[in-house]
ROBA-268807 format. One record per residue: residue number from 1; x, y, z of N, C-alpha, C in turn. Coordinates in steps of 0.05 Angstrom, whole numbers. Layout:
N
+-----+--------+--------+--------+--------+--------+--------+--------+--------+--------+
: pos :    n.x :    n.y :    n.z :   ca.x :   ca.y :   ca.z :    c.x :    c.y :    c.z :
+-----+--------+--------+--------+--------+--------+--------+--------+--------+--------+
: NUM :      X :      Y :      Z :      X :      Y :      Z :      X :      Y :      Z :
...
+-----+--------+--------+--------+--------+--------+--------+--------+--------+--------+
This chain:
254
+-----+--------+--------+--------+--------+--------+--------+--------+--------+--------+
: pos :    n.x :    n.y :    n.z :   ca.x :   ca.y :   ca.z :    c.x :    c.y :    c.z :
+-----+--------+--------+--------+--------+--------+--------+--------+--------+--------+
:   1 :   1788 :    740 :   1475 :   1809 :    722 :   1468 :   1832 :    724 :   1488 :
:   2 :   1838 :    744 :   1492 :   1859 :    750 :   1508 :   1867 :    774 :   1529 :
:   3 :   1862 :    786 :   1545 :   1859 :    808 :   1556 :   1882 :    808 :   1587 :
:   4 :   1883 :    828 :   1593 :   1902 :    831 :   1617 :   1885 :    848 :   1635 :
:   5 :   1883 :    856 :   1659 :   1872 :    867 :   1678 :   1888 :    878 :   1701 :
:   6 :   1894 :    899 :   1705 :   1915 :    908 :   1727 :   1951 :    900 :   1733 :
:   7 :   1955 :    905 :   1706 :   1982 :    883 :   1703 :   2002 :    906 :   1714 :
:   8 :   2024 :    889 :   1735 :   2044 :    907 :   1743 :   2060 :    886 :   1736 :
:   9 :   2086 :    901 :   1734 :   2111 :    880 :   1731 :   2139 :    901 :   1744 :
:  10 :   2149 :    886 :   1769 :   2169 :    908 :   1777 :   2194 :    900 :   1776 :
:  11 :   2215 :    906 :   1774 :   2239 :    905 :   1774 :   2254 :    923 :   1800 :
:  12 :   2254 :    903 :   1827 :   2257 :    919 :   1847 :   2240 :    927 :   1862 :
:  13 :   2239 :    956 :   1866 :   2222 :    978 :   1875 :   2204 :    987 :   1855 :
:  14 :   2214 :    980 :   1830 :   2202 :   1003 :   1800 :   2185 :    987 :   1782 :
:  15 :   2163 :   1005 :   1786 :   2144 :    989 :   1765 :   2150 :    991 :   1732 :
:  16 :   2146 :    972 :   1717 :   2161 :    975 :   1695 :   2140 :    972 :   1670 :
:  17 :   2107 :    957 :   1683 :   2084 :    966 :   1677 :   2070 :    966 :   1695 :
:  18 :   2055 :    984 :   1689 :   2044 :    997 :   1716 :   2007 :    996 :   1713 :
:  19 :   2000 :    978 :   1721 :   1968 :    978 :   1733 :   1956 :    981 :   1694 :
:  20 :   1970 :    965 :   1686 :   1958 :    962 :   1652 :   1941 :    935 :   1650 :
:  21 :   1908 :    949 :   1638 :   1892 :    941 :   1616 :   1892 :    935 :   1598 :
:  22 :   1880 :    909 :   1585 :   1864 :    914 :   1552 :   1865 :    880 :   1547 :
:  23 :   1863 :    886 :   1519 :   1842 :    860 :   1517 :   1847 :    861 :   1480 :
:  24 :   1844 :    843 :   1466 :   1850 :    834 :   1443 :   1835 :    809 :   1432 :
:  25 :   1817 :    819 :   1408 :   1795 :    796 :   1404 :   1806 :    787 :   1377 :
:  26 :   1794 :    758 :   1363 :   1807 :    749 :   1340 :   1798 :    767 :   1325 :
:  27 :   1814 :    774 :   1302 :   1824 :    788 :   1276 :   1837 :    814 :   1278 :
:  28 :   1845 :    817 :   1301 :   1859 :    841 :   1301 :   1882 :    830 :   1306 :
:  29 :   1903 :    862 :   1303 :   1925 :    864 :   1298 :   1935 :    887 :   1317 :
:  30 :   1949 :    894 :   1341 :   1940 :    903 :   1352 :   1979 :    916 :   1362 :
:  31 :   1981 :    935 :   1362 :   2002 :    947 :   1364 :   2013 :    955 :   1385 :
:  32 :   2034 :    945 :   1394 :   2041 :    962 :   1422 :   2063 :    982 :   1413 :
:  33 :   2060 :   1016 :   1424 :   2070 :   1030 :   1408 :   2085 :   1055 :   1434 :
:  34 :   2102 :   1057 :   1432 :   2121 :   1086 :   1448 :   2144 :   1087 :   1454 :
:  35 :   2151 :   1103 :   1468 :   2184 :   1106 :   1465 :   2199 :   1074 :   1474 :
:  36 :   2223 :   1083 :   1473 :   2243 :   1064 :   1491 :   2241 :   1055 :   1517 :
:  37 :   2246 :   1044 :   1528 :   2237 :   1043 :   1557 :   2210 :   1041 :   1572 :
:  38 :   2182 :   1052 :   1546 :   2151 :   1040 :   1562 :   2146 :   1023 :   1580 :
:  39 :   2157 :    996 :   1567 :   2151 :    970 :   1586 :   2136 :    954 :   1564 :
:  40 :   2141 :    963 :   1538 :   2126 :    952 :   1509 :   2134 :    916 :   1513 :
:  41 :   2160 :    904 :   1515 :   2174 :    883 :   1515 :   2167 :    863 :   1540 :
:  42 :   2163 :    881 :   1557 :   2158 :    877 :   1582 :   2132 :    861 :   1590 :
:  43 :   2117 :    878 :   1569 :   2088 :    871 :   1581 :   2077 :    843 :   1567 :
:  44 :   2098 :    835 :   1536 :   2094 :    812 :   1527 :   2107 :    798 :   1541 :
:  45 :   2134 :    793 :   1553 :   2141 :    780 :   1564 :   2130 :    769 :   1587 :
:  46 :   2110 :    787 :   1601 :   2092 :    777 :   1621 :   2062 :    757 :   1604 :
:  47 :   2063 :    760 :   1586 :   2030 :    749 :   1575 :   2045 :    727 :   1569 :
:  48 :   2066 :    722 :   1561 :   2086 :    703 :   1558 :   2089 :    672 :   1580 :
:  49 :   2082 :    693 :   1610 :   2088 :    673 :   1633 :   2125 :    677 :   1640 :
:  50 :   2138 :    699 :   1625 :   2169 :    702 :   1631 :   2179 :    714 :   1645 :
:  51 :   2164 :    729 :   1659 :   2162 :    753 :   1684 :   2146 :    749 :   1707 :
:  52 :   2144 :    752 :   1728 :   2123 :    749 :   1750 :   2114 :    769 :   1747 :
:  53 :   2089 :    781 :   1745 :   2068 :    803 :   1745 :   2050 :    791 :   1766 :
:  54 :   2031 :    823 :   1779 :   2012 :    814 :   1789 :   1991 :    829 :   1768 :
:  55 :   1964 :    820 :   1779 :   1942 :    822 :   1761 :   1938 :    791 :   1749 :
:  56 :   1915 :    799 :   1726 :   1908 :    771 :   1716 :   1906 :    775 :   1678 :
:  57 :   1923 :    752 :   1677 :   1921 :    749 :   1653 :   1895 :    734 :   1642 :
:  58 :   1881 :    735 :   1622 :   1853 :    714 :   1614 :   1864 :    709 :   1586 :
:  59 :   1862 :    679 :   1580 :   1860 :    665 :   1553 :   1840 :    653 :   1555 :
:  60 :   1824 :    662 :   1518 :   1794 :    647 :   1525 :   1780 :    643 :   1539 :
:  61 :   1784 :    662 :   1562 :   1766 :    656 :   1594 :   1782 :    641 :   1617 :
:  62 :   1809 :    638 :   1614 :   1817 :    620 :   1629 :   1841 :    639 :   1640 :
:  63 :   1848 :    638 :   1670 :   1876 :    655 :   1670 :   1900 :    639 :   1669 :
:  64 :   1913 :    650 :   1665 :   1931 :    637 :   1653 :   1953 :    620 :   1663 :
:  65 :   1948 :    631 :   1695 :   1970 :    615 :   1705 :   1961 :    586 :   1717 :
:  66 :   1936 :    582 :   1708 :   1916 :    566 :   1710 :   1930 :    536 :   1685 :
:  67 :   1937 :    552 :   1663 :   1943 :    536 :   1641 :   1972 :    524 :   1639 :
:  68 :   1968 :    499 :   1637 :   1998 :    489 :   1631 :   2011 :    492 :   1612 :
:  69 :   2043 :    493 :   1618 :   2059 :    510 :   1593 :   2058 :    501 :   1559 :
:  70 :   2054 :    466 :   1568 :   2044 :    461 :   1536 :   2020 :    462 :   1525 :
:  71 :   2002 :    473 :   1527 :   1983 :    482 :   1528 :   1984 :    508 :   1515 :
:  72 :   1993 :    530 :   1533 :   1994 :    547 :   1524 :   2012 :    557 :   1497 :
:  73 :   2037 :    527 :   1492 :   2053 :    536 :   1474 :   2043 :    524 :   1454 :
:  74 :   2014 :    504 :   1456 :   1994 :    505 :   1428 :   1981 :    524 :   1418 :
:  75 :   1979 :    544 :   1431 :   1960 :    558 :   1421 :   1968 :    589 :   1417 :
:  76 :   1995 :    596 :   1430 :   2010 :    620 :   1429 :   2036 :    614 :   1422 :
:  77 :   2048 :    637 :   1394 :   2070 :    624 :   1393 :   2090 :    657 :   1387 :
:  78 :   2111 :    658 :   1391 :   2123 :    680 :   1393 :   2155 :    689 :   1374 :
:  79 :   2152 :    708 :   1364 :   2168 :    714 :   1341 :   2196 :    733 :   1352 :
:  80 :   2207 :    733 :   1354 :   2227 :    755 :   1366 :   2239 :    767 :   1348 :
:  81 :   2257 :    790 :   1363 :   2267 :    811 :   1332 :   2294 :    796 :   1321 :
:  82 :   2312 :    777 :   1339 :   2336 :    774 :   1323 :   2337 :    745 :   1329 :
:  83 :   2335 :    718 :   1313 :   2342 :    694 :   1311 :   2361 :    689 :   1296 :
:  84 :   2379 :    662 :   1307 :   2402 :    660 :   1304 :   2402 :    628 :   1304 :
:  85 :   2411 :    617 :   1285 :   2421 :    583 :   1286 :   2444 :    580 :   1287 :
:  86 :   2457 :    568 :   1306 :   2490 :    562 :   1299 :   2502 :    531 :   1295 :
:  87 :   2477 :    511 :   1285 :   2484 :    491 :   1265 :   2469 :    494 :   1239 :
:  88 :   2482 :    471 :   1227 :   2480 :    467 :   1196 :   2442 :    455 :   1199 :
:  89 :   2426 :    455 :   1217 :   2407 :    440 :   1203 :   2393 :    461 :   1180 :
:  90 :   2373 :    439 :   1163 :   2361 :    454 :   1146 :   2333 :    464 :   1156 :
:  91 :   2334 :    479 :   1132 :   2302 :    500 :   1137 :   2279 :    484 :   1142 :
:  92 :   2274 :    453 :   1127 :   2254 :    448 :   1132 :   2254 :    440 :   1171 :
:  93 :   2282 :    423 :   1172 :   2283 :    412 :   1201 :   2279 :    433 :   1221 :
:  94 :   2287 :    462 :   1222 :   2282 :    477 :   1238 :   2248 :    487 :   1234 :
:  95 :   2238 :    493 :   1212 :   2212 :    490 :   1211 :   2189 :    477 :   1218 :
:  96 :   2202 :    455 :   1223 :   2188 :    424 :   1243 :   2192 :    435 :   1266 :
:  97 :   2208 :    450 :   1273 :   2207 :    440 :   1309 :   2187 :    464 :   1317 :
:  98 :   2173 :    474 :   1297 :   2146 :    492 :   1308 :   2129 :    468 :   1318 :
:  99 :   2134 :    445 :   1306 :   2102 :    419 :   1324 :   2116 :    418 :   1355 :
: 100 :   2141 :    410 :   1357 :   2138 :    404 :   1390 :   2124 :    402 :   1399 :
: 101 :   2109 :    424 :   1406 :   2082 :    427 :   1423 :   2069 :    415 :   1418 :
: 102 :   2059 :    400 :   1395 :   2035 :    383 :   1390 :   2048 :    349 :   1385 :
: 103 :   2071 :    347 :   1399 :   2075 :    320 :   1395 :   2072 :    302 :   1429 :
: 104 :   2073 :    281 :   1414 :   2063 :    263 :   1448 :   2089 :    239 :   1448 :
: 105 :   2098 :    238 :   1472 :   2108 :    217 :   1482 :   2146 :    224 :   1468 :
: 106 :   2160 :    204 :   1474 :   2186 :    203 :   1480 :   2195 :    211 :   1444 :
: 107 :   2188 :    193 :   1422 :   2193 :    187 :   1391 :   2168 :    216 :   1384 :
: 108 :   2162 :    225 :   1389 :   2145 :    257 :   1382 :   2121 :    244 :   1361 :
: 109 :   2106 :    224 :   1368 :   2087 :    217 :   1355 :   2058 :    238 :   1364 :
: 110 :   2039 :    232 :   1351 :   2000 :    229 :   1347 :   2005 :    262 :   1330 :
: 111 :   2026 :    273 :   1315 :   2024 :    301 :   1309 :   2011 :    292 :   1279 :
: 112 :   1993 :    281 :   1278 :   1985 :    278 :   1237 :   1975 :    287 :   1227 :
: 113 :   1976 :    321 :   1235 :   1971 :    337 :   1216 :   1997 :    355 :   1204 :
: 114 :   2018 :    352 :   1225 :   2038 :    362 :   1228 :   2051 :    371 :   1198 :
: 115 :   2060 :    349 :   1177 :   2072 :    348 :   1159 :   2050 :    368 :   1136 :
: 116 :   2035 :    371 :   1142 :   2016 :    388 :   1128 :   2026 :    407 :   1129 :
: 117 :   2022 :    420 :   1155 :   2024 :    448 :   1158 :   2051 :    456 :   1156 :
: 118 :   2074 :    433 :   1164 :   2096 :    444 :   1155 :   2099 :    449 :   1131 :
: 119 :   2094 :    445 :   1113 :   2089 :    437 :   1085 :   2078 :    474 :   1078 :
: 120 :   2056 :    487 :   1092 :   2044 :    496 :   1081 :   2059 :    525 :   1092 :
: 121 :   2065 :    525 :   1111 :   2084 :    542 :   1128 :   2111 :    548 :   1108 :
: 122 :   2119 :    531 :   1099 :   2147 :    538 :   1074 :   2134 :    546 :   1049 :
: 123 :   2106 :    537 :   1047 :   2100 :    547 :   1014 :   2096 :    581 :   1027 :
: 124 :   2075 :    584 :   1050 :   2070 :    614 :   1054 :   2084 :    641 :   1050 :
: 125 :   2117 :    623 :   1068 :   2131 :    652 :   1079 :   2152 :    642 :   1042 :
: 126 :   2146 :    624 :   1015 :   2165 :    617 :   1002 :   2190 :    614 :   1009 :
: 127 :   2198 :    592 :   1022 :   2215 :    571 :   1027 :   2209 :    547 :   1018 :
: 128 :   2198 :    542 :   1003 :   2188 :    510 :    997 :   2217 :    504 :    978 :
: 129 :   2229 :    524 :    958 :   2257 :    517 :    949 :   2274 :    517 :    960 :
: 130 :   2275 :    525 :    987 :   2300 :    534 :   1002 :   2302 :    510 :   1028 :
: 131 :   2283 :    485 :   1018 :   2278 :    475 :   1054 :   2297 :    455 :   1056 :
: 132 :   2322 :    447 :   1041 :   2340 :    436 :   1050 :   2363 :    449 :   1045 :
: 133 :   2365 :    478 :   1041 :   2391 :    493 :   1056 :   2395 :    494 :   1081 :
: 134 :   2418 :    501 :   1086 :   2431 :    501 :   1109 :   2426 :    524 :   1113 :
: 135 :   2417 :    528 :   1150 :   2411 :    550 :   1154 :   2439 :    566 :   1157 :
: 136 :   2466 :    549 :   1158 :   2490 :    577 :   1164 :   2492 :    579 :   1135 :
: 137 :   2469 :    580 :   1115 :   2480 :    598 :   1088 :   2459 :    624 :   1086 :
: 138 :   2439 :    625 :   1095 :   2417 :    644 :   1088 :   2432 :    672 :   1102 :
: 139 :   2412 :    692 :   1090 :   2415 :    717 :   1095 :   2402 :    727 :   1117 :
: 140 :   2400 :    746 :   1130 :   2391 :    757 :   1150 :   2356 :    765 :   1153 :
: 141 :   2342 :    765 :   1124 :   2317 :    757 :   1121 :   2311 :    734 :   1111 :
: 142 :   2314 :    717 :   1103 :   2315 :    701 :   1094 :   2312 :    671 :   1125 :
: 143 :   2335 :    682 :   1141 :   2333 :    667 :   1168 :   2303 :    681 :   1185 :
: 144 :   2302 :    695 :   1184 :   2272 :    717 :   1205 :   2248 :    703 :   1180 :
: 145 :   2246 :    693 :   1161 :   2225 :    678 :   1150 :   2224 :    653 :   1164 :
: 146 :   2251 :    640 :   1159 :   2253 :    606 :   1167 :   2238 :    610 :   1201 :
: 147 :   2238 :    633 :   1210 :   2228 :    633 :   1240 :   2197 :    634 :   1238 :
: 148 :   2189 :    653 :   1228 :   2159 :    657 :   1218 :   2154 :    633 :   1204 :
: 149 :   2157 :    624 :   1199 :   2147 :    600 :   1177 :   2149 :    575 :   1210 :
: 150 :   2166 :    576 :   1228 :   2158 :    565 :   1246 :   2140 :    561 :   1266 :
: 151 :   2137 :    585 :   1273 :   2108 :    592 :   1276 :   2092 :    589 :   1265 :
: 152 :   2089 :    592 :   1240 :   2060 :    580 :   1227 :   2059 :    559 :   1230 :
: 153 :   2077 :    540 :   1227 :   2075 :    512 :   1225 :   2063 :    503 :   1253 :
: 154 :   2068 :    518 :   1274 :   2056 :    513 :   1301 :   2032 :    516 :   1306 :
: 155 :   2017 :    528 :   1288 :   1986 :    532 :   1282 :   1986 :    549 :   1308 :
: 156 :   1988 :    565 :   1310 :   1976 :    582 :   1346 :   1943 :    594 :   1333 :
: 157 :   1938 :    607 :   1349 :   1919 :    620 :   1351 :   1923 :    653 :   1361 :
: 158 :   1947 :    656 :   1375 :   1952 :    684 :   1375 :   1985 :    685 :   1372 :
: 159 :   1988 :    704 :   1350 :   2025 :    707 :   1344 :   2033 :    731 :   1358 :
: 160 :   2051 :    733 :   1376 :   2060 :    748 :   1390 :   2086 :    762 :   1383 :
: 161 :   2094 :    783 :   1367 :   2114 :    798 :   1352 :   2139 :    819 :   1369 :
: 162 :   2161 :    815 :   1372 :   2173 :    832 :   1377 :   2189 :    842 :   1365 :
: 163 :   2190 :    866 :   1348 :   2200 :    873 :   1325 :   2208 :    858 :   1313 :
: 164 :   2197 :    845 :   1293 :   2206 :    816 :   1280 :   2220 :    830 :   1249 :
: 165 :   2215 :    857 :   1252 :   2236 :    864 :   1223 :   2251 :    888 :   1227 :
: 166 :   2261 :    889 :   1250 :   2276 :    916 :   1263 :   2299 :    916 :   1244 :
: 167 :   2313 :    896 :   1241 :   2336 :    893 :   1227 :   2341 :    894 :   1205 :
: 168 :   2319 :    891 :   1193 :   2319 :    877 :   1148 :   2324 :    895 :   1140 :
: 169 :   2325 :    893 :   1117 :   2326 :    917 :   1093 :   2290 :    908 :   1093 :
: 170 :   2289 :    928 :   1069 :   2259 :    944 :   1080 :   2253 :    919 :   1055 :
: 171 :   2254 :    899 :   1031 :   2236 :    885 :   1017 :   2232 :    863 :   1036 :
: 172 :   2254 :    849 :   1061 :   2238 :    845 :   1073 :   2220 :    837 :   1101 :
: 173 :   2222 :    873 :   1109 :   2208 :    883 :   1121 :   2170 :    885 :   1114 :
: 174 :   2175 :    882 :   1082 :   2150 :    883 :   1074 :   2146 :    857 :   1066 :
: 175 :   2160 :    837 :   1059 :   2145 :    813 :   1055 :   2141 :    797 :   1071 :
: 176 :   2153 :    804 :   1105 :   2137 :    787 :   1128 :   2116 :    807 :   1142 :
: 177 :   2111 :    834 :   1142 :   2091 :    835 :   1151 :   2067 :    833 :   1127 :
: 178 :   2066 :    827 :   1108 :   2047 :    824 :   1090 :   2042 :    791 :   1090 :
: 179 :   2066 :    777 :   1101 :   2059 :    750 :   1101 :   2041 :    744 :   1127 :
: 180 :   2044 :    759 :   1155 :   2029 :    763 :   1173 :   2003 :    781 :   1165 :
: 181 :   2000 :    797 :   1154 :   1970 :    800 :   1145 :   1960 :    775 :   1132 :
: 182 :   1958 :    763 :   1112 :   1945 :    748 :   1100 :   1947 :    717 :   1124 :
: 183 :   1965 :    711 :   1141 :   1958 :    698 :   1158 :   1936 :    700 :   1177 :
: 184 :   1934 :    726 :   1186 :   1913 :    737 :   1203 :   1883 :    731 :   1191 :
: 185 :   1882 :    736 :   1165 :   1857 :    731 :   1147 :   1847 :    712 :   1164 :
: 186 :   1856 :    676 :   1174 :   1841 :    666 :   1176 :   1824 :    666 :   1203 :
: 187 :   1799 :    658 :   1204 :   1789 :    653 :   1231 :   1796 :    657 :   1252 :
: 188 :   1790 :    667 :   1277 :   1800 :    660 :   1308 :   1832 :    669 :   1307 :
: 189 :   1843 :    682 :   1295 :   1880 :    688 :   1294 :   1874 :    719 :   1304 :
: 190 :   1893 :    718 :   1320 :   1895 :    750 :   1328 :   1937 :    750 :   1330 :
: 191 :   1936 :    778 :   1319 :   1965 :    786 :   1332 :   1974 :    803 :   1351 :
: 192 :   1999 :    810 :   1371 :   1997 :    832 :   1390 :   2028 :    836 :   1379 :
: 193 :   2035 :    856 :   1373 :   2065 :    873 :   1362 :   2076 :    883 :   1377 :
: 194 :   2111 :    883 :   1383 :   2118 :    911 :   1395 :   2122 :    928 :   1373 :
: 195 :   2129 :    943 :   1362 :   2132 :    964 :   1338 :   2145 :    988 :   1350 :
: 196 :   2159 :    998 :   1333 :   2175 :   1027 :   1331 :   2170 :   1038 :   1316 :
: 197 :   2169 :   1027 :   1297 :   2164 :   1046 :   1265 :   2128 :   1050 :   1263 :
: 198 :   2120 :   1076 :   1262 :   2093 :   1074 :   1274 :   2075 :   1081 :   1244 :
: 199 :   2097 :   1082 :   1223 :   2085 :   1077 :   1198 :   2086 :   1043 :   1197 :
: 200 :   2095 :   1028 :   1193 :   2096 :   1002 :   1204 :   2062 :    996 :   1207 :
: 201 :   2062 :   1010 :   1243 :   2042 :    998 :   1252 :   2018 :   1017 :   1238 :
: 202 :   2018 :   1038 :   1229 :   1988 :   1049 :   1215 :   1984 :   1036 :   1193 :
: 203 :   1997 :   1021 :   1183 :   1995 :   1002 :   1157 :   1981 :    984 :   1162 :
: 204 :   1991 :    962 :   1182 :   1978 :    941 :   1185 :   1971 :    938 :   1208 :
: 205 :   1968 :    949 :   1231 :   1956 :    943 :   1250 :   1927 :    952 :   1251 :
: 206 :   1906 :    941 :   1264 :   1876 :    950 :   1267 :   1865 :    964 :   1297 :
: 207 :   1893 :    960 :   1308 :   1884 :    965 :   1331 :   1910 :    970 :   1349 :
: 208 :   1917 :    993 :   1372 :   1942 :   1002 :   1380 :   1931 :   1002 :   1415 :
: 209 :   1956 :    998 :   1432 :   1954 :    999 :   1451 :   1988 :   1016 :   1454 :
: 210 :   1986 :   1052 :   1458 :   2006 :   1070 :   1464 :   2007 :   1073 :   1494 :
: 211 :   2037 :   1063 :   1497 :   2042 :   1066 :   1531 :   2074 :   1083 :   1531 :
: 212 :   2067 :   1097 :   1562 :   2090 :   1116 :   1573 :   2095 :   1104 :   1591 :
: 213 :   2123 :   1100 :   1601 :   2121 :   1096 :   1631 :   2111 :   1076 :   1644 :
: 214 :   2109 :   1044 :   1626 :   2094 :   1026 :   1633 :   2060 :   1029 :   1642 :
: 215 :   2047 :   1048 :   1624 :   2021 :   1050 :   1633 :   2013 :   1065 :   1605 :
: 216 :   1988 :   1052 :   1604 :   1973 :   1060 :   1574 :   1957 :   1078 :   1578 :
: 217 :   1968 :   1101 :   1557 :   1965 :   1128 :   1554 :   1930 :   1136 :   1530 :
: 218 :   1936 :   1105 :   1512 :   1915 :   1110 :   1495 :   1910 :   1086 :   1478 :
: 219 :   1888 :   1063 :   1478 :   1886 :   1041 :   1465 :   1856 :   1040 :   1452 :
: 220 :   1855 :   1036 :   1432 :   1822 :   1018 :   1416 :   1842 :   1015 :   1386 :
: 221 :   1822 :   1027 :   1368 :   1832 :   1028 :   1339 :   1847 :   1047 :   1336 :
: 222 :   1867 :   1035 :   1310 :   1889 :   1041 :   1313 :   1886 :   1083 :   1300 :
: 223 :   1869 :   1078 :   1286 :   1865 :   1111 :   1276 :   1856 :   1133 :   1298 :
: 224 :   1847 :   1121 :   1323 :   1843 :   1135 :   1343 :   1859 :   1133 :   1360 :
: 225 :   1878 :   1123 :   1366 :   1901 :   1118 :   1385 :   1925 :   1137 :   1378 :
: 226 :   1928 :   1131 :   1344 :   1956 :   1148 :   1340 :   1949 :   1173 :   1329 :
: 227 :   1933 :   1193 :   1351 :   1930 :   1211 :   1344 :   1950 :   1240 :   1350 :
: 228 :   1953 :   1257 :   1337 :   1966 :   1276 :   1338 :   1971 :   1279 :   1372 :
: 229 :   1958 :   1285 :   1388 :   1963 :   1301 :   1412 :   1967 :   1273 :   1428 :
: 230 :   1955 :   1255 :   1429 :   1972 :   1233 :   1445 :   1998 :   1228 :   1444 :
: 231 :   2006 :   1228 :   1414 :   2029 :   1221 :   1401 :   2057 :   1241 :   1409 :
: 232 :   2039 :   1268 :   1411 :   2061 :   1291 :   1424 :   2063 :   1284 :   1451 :
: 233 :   2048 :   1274 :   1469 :   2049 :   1267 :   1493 :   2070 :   1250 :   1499 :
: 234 :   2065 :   1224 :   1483 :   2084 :   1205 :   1487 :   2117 :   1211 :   1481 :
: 235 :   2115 :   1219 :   1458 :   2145 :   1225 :   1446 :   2147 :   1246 :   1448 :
: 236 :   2141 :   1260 :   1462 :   2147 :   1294 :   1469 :   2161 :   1306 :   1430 :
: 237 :   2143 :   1300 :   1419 :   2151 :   1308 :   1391 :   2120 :   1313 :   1372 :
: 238 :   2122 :   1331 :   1358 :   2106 :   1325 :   1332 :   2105 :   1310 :   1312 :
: 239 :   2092 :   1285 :   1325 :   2096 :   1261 :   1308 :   2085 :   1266 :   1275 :
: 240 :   2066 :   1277 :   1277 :   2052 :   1287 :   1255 :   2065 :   1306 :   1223 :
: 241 :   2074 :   1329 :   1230 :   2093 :   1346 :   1228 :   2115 :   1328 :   1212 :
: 242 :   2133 :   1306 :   1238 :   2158 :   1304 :   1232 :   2154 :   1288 :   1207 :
: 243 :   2131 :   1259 :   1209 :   2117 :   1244 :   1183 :   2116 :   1260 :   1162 :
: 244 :   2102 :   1281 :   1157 :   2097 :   1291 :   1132 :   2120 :   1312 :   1124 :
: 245 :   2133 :   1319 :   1141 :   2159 :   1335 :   1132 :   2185 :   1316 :   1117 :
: 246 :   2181 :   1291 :   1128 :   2197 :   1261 :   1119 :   2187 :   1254 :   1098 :
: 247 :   2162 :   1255 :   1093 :   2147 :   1247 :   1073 :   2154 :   1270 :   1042 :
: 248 :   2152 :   1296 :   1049 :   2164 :   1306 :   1036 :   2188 :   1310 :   1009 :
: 249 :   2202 :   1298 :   1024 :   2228 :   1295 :   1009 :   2228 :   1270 :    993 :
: 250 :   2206 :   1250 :    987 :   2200 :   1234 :    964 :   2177 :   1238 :    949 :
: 251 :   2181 :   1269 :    955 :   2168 :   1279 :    922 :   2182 :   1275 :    906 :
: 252 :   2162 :   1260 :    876 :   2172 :   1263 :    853 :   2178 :   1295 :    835 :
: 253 :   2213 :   1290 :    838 :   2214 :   1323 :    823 :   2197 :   1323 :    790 :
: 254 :   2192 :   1342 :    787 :   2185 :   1354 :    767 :   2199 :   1348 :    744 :
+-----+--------+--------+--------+--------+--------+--------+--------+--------+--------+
């Protein structure tokens, strides 16, 4: 579905990913996971087309710089960690402008499936009550849905995540990545994450790609990737240890 092959991306003199692999097939979920500074952001922003990299990117067999930008913004669509509206439109109207991409000509006509999916995109992420508020009244999750729910409405084929719940309080933290699992369910959908919280990603991801230093240290499934001694590698810490010592302290007392 999607794979990269010798990807560098420099800033300067400094490589910022460095000579990085891998590859991502539909139904996975697929984690990019390590410290600050990896090149985790980096390396989406290059699959993106937002960075010059060398190497080759492949979609569906095709590279990518091969593909024209609307094109590719049918079929890839991208979530970021902090969105922001600074007019009054409403939820449904910002929820529409996930078709763009699928409209033709000057008046944004031939999209007729469009109103469907917008439709189905506000029942998913539940906004279907909220789709003629004003986005300067919502809350800080509440806006990171109206975005996800744009994306769906865009129908992609691969959702591309950069901490899309770094910021929430944790109900909902858990009701968009649960709304992104049950999205994933369908057919041909794959996701690629940046992630920090690496309980986060052992939850729902199926599959991890851990990088240091802009170069991948350890990628397949995700139960073999975040393993103890890689994990001390990367974060020069006992990731293991520090989890269950955290974990700890929500024992139920006695």
């Amino acid at each position: 579905m999607l794979s990269g092959k010798q990807i560098t991306v420099r800033y300067g003199s400094r490589p910022v990913v460095n000579d990085l692999s891998f590859s991502l097939e539909p139904g996975q979920w697929m984690m990019l996971a390590g410290p600050n500074g990896a090149g985790k952001t980096t390396l989406i922003e290059a699959v993106t087309q937002g960075v010059p990299y060398s190497g080759t990117f492949t979609w569906k067999g095709r590279d990518m710089r091969a593909i024209r930008p609307g094109e590719i913004a049918r079929s890839i669509a991208v979530l970021s960690q902090q969105n922001t509206m600074n007019y009054a439109y409403s939820v449904e109207e910002v929820v529409g402008l996930g078709r763009y991409a699928h409209q033709r000509g000057l008046l944004g006509s031939g999209d007729t499936e469009g109103r469907k999916l917008v439709e189905q995109a506000l029942a998913v992420t539940g906004l279907t009550e909220l789709r003629r508020a004003s986005m300067l009244t919502l809350s800080g999750g509440e806006t990171q849905r109206v975005f996800l729910a744009q994306v769906f409405a865009q129908n992609p084929s691969l959702l591309i995540l950069d901490e899309p719940a770094n910021h929430l309080d944790l109900q909902y933290q858990q009701s968009i990545f649960d709304t992104i699992r049950r999205w994933l369910q369908q057919p041909g959908r794959a996701v690629l994450s940046v992630v920090h919280d690496l309980s986060l990603a052992r939850r729902y991801g199926t599959h991890a790609l851990l990088m240091k230093d802009g170069r991948a240290v350890s990628q397949g499934e995700i139960s073999h990737v975040l393993n103890r001694e890689d994990l001390r590698r990367v974060y020069d810490l006992d990731v293991y240890a520090w989890m269950r010592e955290s974990a700890a302290f929500w024992t139920d007392p006695e």
